[in-house]
KEKOLLO-211767 format. One line per 8 residues: number of its first residue (from 1); their letters; for each residue x, y, z of C-alpha. Coordinates in nm, 4 decimals. Layout:
REM KEKOLLO-211767
NUM) a) X,Y,Z ~ ...
***
This chain:
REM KEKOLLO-211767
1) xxxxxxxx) 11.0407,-2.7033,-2.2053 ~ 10.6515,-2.5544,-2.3192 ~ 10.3893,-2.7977,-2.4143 ~ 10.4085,-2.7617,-2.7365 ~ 10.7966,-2.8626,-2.7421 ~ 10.7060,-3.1181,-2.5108 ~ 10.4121,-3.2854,-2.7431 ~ 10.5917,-3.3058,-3.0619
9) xxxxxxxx) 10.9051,-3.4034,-2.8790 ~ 10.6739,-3.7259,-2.7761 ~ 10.5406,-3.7375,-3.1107 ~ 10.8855,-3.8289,-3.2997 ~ 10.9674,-4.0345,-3.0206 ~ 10.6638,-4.2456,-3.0955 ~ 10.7650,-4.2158,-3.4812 ~ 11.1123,-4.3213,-3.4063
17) xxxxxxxx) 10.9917,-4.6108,-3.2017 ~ 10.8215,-4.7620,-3.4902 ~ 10.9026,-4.9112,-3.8269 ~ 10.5859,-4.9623,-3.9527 ~ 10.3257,-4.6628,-4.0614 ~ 10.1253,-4.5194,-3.7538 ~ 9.7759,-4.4099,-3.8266 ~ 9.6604,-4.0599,-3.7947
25) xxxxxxxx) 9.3830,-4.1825,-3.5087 ~ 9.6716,-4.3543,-3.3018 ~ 9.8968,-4.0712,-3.2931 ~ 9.5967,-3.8173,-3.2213 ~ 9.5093,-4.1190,-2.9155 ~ 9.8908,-4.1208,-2.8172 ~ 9.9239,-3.7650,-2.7553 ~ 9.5943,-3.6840,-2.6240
33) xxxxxxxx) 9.5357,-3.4040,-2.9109 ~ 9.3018,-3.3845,-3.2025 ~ 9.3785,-3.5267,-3.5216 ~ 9.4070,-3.1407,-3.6660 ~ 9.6611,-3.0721,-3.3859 ~ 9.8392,-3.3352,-3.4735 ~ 9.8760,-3.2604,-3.8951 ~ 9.9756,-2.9202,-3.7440
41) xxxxxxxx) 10.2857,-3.0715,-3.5322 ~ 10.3575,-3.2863,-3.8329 ~ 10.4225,-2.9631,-4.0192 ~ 10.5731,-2.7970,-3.7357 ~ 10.8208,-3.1356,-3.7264 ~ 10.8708,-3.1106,-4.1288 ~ 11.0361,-2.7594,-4.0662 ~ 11.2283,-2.8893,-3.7537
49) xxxxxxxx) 11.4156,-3.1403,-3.9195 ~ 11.5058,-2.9117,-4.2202 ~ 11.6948,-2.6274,-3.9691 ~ 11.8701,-2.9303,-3.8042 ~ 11.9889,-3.0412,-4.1674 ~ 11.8446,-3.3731,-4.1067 ~ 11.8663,-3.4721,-4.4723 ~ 11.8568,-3.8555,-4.4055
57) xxxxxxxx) 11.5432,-3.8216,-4.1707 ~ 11.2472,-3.7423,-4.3486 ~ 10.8252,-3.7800,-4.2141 ~ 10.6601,-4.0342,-4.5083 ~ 10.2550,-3.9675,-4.5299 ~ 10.1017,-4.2055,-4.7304 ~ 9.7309,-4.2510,-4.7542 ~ 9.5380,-4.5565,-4.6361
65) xxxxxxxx) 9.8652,-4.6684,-4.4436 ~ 9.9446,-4.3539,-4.2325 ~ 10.2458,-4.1930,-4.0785 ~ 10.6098,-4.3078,-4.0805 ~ 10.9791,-4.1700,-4.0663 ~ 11.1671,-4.2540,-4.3209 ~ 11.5921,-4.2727,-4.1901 ~ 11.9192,-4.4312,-4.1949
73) xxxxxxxx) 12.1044,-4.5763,-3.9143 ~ 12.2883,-4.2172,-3.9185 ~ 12.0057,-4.0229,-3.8855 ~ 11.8438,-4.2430,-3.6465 ~ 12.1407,-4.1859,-3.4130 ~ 12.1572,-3.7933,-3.4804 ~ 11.7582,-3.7911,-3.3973 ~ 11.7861,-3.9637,-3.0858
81) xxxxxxxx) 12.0499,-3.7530,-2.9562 ~ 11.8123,-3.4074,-3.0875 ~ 11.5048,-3.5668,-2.8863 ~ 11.7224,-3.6553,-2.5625 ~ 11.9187,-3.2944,-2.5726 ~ 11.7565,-3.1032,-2.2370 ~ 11.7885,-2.7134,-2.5590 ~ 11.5338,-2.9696,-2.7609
89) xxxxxxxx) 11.3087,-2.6845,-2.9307 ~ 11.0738,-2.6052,-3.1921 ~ 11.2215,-2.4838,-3.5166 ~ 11.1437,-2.1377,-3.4272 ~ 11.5135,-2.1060,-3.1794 ~ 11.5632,-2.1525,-2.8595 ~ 11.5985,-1.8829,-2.6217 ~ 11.7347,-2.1005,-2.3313
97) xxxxxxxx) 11.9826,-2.2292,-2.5354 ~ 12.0931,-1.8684,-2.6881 ~ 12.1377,-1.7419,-2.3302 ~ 12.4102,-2.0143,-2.2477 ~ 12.5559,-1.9879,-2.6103 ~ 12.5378,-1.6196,-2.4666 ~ 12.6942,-1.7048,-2.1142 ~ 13.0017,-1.9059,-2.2972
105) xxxxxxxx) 13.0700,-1.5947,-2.4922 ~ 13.0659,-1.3500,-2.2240 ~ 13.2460,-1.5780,-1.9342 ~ 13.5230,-1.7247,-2.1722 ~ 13.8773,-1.6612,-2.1437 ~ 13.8972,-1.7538,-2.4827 ~ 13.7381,-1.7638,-2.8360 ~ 13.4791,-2.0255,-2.9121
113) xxxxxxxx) 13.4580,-2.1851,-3.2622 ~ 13.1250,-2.2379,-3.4172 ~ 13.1686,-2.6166,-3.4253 ~ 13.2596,-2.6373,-3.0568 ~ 12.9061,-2.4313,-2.9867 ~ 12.7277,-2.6679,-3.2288 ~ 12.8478,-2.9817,-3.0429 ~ 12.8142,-2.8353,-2.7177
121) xxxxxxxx) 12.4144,-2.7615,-2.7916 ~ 12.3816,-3.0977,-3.0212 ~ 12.2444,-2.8341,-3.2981 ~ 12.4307,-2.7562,-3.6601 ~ 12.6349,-2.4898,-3.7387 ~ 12.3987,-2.3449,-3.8945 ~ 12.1627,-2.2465,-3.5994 ~ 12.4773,-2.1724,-3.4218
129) xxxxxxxx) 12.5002,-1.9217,-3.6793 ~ 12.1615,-1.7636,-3.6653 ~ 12.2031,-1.7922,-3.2429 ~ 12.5422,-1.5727,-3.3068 ~ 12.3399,-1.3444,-3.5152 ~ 12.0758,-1.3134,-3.1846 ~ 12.3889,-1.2323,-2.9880 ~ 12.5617,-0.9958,-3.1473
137) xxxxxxxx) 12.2825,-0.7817,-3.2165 ~ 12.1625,-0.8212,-2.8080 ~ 12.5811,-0.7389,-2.7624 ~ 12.4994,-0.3836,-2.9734 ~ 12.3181,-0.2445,-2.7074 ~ 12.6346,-0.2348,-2.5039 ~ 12.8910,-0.1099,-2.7875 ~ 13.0228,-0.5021,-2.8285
145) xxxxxxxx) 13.0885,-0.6797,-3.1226 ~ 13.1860,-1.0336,-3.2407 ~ 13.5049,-1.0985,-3.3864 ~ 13.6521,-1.4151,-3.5674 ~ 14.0375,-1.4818,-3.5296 ~ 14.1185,-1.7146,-3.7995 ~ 14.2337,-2.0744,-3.6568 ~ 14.0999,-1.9411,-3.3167
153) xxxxxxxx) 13.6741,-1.8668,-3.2899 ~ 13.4854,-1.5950,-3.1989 ~ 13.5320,-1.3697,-2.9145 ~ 13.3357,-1.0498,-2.7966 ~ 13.5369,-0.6953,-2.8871 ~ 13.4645,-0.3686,-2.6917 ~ 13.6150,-0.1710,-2.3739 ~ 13.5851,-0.2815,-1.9981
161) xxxxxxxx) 13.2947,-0.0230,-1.9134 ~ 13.0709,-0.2300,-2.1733 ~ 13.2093,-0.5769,-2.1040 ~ 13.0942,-0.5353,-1.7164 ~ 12.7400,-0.3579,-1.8675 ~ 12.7264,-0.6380,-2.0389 ~ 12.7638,-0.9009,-1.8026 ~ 12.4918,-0.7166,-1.5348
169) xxxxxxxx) 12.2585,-0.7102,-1.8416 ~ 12.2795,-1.0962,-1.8665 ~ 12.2055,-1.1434,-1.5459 ~ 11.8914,-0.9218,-1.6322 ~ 11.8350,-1.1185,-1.9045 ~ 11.8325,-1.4496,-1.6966 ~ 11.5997,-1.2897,-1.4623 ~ 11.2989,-1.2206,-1.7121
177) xxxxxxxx) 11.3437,-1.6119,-1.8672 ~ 11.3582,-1.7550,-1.5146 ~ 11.1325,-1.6752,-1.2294 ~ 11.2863,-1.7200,-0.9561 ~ 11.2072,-1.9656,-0.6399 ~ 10.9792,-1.8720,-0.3708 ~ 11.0201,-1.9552,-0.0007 ~ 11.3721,-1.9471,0.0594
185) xxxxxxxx) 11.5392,-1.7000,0.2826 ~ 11.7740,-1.4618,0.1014 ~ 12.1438,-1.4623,0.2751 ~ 12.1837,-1.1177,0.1905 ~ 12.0130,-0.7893,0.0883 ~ 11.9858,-0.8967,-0.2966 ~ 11.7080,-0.9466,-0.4781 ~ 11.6069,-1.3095,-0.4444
193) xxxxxxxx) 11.6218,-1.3741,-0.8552 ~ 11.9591,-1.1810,-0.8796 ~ 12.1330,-1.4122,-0.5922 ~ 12.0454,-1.7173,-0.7660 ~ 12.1587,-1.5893,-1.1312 ~ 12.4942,-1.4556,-0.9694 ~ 12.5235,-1.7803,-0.7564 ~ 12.6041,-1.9607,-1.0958
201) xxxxxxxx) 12.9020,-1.7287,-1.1824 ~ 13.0468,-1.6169,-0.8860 ~ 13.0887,-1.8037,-0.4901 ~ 12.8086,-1.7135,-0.2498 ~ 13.0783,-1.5905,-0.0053 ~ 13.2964,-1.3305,-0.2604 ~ 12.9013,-1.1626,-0.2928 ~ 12.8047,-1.1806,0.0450
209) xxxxxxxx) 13.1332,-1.0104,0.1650 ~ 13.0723,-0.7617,-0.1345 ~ 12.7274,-0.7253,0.0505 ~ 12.8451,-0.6483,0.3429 ~ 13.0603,-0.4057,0.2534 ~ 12.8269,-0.1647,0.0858 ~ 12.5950,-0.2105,0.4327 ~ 12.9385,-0.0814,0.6222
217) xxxxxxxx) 12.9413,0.2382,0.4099 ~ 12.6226,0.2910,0.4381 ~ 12.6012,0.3121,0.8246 ~ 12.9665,0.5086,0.8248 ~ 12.8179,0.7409,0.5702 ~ 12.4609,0.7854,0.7117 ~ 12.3043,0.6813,0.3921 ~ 12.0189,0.3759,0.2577
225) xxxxxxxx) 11.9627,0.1815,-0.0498 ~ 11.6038,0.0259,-0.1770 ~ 11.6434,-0.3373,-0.2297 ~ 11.6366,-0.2511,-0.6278 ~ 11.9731,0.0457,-0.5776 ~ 12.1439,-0.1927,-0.3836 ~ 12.1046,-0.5127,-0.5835 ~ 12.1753,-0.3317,-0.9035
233) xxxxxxxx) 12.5364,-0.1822,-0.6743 ~ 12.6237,-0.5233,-0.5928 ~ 12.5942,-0.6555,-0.9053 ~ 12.8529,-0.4410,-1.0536 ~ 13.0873,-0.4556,-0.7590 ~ 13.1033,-0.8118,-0.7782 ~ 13.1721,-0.8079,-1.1581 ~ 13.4106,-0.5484,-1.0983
241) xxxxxxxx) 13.5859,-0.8122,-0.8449 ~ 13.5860,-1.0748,-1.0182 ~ 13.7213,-0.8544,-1.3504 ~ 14.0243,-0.7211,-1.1528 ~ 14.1126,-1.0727,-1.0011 ~ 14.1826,-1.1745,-1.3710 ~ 14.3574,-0.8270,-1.4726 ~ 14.1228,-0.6022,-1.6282
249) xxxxxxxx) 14.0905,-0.2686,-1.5631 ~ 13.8761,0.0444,-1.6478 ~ 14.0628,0.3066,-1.8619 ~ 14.0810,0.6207,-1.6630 ~ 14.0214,0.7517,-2.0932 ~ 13.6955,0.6384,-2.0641 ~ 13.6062,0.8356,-1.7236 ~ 13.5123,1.2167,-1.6619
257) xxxxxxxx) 13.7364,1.4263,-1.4722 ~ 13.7783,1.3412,-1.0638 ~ 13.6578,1.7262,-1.0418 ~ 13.3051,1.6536,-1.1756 ~ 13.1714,1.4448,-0.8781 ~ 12.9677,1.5384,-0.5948 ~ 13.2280,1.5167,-0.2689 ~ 13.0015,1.2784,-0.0832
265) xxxxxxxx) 12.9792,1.0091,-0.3348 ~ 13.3477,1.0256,-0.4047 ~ 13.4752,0.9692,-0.0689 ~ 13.1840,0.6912,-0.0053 ~ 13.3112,0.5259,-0.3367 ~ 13.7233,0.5795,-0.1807 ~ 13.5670,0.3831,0.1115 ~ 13.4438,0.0901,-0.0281
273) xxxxxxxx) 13.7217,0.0929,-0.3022 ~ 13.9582,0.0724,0.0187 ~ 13.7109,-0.2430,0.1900 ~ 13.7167,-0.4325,-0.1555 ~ 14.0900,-0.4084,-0.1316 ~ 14.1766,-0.5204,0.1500 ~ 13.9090,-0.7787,0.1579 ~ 13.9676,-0.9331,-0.1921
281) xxxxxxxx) 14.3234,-0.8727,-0.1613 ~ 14.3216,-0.6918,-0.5395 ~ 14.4893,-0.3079,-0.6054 ~ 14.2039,-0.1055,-0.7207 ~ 14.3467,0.2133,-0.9238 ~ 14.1655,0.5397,-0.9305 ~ 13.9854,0.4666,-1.2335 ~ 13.7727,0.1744,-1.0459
289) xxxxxxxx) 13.7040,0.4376,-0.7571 ~ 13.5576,0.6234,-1.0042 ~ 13.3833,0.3853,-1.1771 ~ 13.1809,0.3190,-0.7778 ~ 13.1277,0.6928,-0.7400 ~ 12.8662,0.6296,-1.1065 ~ 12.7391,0.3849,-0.9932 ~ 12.6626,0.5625,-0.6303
297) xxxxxxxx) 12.5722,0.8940,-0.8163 ~ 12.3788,0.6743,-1.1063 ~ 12.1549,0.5005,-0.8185 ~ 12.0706,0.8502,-0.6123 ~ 12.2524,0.6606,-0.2918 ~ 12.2285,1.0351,-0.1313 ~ 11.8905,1.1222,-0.2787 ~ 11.7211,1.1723,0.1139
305) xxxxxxxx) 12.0005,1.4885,0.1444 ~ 11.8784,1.7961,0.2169 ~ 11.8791,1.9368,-0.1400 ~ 12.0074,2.2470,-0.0595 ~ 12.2999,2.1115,0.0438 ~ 12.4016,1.9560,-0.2788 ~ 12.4997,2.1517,-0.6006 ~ 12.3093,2.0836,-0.9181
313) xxxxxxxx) 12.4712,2.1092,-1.2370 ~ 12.4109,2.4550,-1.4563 ~ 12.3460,2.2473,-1.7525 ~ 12.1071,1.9607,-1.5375 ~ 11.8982,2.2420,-1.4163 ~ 11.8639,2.4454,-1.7754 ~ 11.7897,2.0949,-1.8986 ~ 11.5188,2.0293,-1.6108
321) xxxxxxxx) 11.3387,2.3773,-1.6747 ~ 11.3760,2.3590,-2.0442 ~ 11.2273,2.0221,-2.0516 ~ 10.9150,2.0910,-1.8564 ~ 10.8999,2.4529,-2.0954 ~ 10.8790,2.2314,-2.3976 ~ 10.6767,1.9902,-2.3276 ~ 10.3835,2.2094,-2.1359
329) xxxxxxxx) 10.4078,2.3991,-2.5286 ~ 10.3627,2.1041,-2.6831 ~ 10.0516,1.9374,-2.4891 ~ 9.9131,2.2641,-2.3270 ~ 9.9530,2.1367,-1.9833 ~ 10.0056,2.3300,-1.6030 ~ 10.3869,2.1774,-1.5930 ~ 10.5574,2.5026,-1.6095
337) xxxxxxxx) 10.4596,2.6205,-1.2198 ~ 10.4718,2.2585,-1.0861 ~ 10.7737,2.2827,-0.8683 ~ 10.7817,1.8696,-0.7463 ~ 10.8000,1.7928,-1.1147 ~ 11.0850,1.9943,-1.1536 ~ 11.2465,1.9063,-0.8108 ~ 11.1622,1.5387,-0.9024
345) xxxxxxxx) 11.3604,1.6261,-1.2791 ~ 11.6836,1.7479,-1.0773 ~ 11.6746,1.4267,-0.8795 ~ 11.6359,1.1739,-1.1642 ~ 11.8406,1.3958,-1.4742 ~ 12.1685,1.3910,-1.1893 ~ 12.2080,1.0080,-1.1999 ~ 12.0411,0.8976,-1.5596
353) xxxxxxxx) 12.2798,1.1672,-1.7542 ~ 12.5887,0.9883,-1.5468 ~ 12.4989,0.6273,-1.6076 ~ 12.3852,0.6446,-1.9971 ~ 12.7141,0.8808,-2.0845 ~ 12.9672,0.6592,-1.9148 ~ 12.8228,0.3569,-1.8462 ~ 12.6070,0.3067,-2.1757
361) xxxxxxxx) 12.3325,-0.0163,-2.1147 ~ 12.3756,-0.0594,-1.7937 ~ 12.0564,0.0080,-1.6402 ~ 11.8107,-0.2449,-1.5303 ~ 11.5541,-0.2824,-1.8074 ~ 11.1840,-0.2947,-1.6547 ~ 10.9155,-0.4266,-1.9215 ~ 10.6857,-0.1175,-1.8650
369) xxxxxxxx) 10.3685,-0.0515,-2.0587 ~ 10.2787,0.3263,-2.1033 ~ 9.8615,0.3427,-2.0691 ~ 9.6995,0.4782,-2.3622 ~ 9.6468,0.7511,-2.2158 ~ 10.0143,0.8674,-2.1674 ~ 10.0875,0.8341,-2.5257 ~ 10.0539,1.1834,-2.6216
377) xxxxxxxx) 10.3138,1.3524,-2.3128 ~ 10.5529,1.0260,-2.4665 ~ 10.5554,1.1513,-2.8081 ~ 10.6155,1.5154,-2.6940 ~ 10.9229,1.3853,-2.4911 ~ 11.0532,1.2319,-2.7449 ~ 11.0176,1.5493,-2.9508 ~ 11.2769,1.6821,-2.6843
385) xxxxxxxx) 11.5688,1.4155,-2.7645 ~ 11.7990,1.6792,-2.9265 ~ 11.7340,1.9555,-2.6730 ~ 11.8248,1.6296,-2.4410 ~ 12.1293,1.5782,-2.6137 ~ 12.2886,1.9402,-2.6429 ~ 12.2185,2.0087,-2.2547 ~ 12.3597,1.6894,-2.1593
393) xxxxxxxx) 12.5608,1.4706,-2.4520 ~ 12.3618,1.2084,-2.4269 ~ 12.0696,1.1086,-2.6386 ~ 11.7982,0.9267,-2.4200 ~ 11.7752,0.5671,-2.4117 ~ 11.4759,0.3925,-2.4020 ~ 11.4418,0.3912,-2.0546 ~ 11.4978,0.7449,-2.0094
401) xxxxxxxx) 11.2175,0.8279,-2.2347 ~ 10.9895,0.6457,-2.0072 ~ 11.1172,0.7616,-1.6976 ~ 11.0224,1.1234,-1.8076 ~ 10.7237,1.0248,-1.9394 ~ 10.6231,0.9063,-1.5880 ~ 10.7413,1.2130,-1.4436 ~ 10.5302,1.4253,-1.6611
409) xxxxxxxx) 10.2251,1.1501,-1.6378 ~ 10.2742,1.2230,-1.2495 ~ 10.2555,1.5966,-1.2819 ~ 9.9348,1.5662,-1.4897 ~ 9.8154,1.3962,-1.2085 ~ 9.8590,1.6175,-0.9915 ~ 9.7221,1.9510,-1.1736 ~ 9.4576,1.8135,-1.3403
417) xxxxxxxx) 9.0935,1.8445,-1.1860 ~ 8.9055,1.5149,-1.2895 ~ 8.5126,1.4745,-1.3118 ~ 8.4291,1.1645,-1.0720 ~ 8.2494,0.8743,-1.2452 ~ 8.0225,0.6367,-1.1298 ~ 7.9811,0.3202,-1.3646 ~ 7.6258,0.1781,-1.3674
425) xxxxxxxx) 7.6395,-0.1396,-1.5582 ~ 7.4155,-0.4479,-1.5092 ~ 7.6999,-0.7218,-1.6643 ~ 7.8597,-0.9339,-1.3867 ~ 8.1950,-0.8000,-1.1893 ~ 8.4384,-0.9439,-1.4269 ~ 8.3003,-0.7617,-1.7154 ~ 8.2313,-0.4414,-1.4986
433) xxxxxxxx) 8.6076,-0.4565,-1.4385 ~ 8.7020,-0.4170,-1.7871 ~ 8.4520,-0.2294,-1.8909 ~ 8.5920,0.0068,-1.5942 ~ 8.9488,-0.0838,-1.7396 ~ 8.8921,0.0486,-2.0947 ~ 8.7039,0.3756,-2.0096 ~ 8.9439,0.4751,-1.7579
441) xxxxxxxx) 9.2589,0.3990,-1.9986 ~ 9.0746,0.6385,-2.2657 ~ 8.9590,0.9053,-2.0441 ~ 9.2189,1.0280,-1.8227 ~ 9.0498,1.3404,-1.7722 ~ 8.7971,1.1387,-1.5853 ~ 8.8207,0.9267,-1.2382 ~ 8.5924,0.6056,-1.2106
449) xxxxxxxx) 8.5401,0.6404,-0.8121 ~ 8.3723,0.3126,-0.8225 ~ 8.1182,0.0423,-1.0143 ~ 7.7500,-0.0584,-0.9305 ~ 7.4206,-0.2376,-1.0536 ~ 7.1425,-0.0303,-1.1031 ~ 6.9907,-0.2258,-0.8160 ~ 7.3082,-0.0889,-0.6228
457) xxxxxxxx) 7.2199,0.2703,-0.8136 ~ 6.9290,0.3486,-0.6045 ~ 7.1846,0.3410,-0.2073 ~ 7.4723,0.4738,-0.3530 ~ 7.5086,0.8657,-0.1928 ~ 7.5060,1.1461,-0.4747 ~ 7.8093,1.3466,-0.2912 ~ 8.0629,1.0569,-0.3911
465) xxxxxxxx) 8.0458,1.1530,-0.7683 ~ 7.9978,1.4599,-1.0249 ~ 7.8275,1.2331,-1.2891 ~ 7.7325,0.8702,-1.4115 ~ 7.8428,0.6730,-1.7296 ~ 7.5497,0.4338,-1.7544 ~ 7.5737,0.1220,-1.9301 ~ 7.1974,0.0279,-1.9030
473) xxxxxxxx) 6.9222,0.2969,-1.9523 ~ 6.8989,0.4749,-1.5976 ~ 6.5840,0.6980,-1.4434 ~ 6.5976,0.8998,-1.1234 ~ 6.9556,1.0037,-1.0753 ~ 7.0176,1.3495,-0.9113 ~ 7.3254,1.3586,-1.1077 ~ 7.4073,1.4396,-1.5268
481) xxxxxxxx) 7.3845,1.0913,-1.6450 ~ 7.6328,0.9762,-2.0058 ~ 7.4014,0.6984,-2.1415 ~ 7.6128,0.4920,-2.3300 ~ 7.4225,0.1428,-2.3549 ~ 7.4172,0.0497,-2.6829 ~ 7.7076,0.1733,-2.8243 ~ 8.0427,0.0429,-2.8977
489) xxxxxxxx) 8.3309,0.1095,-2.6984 ~ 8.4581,0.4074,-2.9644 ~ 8.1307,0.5416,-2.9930 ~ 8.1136,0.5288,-2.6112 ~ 8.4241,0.7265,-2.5658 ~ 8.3282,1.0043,-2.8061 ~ 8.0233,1.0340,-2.6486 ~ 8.1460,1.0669,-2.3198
497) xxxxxxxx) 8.3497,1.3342,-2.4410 ~ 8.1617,1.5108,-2.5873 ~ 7.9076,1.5454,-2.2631 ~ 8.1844,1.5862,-2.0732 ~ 8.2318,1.9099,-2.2960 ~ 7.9083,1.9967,-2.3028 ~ 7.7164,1.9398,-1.9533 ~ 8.0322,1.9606,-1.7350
505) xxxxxx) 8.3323,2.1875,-1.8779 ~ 8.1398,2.4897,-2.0182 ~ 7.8722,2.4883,-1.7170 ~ 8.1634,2.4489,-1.4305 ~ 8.0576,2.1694,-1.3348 ~ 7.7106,2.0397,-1.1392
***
């Protein structure tokens, strides 16, 4: 529960524990908050009480006497059980209590009616509603749906590829709300937040056999996955387990032709298709052998092959090449004879066409901030979605739209000459740092090699930089010298281009 939830939780308690009015200065002394703070939890608590359709329970401020709630013996009852509910939360929704109304949905074996959902939270049916809103548009992303049987509930609606997206994209979504523990030692190979999510769905033994029999293919088949490829593998296996052991099945409609995978994968995936049989006693049909050869293709489980020996599709490496065409047109870069980013493209196009086709919303979804200064190549990516789509069939996700913004960020990197920078600033580290932070985030065409004091200025050596952006007027230096003290920080960057334009660029360089 925040602090917030946590002090006006205590403040209706002390409400409810009275009859009499309370005075603004006792509450404020109570709560250990300022009177203002506590007229804004007041409010806060006005709006709670309406979205819990609390008509009976109402907060009485009457001047010269104070604060009082104002309830019948129903509504006393009804507010006590609110308070004392562990998915107590401000009037804004709660998200811990959406993600179990979310985990009944997606782990029932049968539909759920609102009021069972509203009694099982201690909330009305109307913020059940609004929660099923939340879930069915966070079900979307997968191609699910709610549906209402009448004289039944509500149930989710969609194929098995989406239902087992789904269910890994929970356990995501767990993840991010929950840090996980520190200082315990991980049973298997997972990642330590992913055990402890799964842990509450399935037994500790089904997933470390599962475990353990990825780790068998991958010593019969000379291969190794990073912790986050082999968490993200036994995820899905698992699910997939635990899906057959109750009689669902992949669609072999849903899944390309047999002919379209890469011979390694396949027979890796026929190998631990055969282990998961015989260990889970289940029959796994082709489709599900499939189904493991995505996955293995989707995660690059081969990716340390010699590339030679591995066939690239036609239309992967006309996207690759047409891809790095476009978008060195559209900024000017050097992409176009960069042959890592275009080895690096094959790699990563391979698995990310594979796992956004046919298994739509399944991929791990990182919180990543581009830096300022990547938002131009981002834009001209996205430019590229319908050349994307007619190479491939797929429009990008997302995700993918990062990932080859990075790609292209990397390249830019790489065949780009910067000027070296050496900050002179006479503000303490912490500001240093930022200042360092911001000018580096708007000038990519620069490097900040490091940050001194001009009492530092006068040892530093001259062959560690090409110029100086000084933040403090600055005599003596051997070096061109950007004197931006004085100025604010957009007045600073212009300037800095502009002498980078003018001293540097046109004179090749010092």
């Amino acid at each position: 529960m925040r602090h917030s939830e946590k002090t006006m939780r205590k403040m209706l308690l002390a409400l409810l524990e009275r009859d009499d009015f309370v005075t603004l200065s006792s509450l404020s002394q109570t709560l250990d908050i300022s009177k203002r703070s506590v007229q804004n939890y007041l409010n806060k608590a006005d709006g709670w009480l309406m979205e819990h359709e609390l008509p009976n329970v109402r907060i009485v401020k009457k001047q010269g006497y104070g604060i009082r709630l104002e309830l019948d013996a129903e509504g006393r009852q009804t507010l006590t059980t609110l308070l004392n509910n562990q998915y107590f939360t401000l009037a804004d929704g709660s998200a811990d209590r959406r993600i179990e109304l979310l985990r009944s949905l997606i782990f029932s074996r049968e539909e759920l009616t609102i009021q069972f959902l509203a009694d099982s939270f201690y909330v009305s049916r109307f913020v059940i509603i609004s929660d099923l809103d939340w879930a069915e548009n966070w079900l979307a992303q997968y191609q699910l749906r709610l549906f209402k049987t009448q004289g039944r509930g509500i149930g989710i609606a969609g194929d098995e590829v989406a239902r087992r997206s789904a269910i890994a994209g929970f356990f995501d979504l767990c993840e991010r709300r929950e840090p996980a523990a520190v200082g315990q030692a991980d049973p298997v190979r997972l990642a330590k937040d992913r055990l402890e999510k799964m842990e509450q769905v399935y037994a500790e033994e089904d997933i470390k056999k599962v475990c353990g029999i990825i780790e068998e293919a991958e010593r019969e088949f000379d291969f190794f996955m990073g912790s986050e490829y082999f968490t993200s593998l036994a995820t899905h296996i698992t699910i997939s387990v635990f899906r057959l052991r109750h009689g669902h099945q992949i669609s072999k409609e849903f899944l390309p032709p047999d002919g379209e995978f890469p011979q390694q994968e396949m027979n890796t995936a026929r190998f631990i298709a055969g282990r998961l049989a015989d260990t889970f006693q289940i029959r796994l049909p082709e489709s599900e052998c499939t189904y493991i050869c995505i996955h293995l293709m989707s995660y690059n489980a081969f990716q340390s092959q010699i590339e030679e020996e591995r066939k690239v599709p036609e239309n992967v490496e006309l996207l690759a090449l047409q891809l790095i065409e476009a978008v060195d047109a559209e900024t000017g870069g050097r992409f176009a004879s960069d042959k890592v980013l275009f080895f690096g493209l094959l790699a990563h196009l391979q698995g990310a066409i594979y796992q956004q086709k046919e298994n739509p919303g399944s991929r791990t979804r990182h919180n990543i901030q581009l830096p300022e200064s990547c938002r131009e190549l981002c834009a001209s990516v996205k430019k590229q979605a319908p050349l994307y789509h007619r190479l491939s069939g797929v429009f990008p996700d997302q995700q993918e739209l990062i990932s080859l913004t990075l790609h292209f960020a990397l390249a830019q990197d790489r065949t780009t000459t910067k000027w070296r920078a050496l900050l002179v600033s006479n503000a303490g580290v912490i500001i240093q740092q930022n200042q360092r932070k911001f000018l580096q985030d708007c000038l990519p065409q620069i490097k900040i090699v490091d940050i001194c004091s001009p009492y530092q200025f006068s040892v530093y050596p001259d062959s560690s930089y090409d110029f100086i952006i000084s933040m403090t007027p600055l005599s003596g230096a051997a070096k061109p010298v950007a004197d931006v003290s004085h100025m604010t920080k957009a007045q600073r960057v212009q300037f800095i281009e502009e002498f980078l334009f003018e001293k540097l660029d046109n004179r090749g360089g010092v």
